[in-house]
Legacy VTK file of the C-alpha trace (Angstrom):
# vtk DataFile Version 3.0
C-alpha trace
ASCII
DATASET POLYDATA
POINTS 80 float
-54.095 -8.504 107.622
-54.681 -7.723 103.955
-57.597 -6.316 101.976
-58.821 -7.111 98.592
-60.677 -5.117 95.910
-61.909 -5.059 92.459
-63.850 -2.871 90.720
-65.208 -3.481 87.666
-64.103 -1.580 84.224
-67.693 -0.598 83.857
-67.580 1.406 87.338
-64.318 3.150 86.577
-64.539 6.999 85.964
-62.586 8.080 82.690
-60.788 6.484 79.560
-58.944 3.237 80.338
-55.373 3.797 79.264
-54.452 1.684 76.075
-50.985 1.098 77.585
-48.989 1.518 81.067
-51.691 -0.130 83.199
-49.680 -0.540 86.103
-49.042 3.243 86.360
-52.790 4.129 85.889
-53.900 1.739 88.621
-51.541 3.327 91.008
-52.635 7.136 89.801
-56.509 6.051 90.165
-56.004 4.776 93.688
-54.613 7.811 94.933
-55.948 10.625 92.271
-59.591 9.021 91.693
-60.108 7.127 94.909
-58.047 8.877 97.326
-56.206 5.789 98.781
-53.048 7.089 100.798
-50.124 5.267 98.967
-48.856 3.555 102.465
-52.037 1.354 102.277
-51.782 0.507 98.735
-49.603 -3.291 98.847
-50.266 -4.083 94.669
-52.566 -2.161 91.992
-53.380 -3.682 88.606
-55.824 -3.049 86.094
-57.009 -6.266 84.110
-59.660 -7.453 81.665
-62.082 -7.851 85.234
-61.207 -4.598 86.470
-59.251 -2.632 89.064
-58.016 -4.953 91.733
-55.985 -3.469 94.645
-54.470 -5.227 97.519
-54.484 -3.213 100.838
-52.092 -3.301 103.614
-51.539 -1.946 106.611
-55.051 -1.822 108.547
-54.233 -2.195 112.138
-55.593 1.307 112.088
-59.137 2.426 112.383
-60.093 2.908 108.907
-63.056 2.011 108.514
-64.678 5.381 108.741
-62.315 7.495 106.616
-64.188 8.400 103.418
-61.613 6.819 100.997
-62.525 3.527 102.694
-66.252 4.086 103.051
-66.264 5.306 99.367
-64.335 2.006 98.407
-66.418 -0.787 99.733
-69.012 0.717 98.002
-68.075 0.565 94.295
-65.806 -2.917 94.939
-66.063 -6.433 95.848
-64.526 -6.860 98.698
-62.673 -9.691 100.285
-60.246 -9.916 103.604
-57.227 -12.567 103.717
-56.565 -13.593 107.325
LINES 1 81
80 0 1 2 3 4 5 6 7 8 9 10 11 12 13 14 15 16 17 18 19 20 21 22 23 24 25 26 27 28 29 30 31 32 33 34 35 36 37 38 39 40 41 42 43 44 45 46 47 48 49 50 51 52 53 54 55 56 57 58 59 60 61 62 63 64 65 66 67 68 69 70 71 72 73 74 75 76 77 78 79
């Protein structure tokens, strides 16, 4: 089962990189949100915002803080 995010430019904290998006959505998941890297299946920053694609969730998540703190500031959707 997979997990989808975005968060809008407007909620991100800090200067959006002119170049090397790919890098700074992977350094924001970890550094800003605190994602652990072994969830994190794609991260890509676009003209609609940060959208991550999270793997891995057979395991009971859904009270770390990382995750709490994530559903908060993104929309959220779940692929089956």
């Amino acid at each position: 089962m997979e997990d989808f995010f975005i968060i809008p430019t407007q909620k991100l904290d800090g200067e959006l990189p002119l170049k090397g998006y790919e890098f700074f959505a992977l350094e924001y998941c970890q550094d800003t949100l605190d994602i652990p890297l072994y969830y994190i299946e794609e991260a890509s920053l676009n003209e609609d915002g940060l959208e991550i694609q999270l793997k891995n969730l057979n395991a009971p998540i859904s009270k770390d803080d990382w995750y709490v703190q994530l559903l908060r500031v993104s929309s959220y959707s779940r692929a089956s």
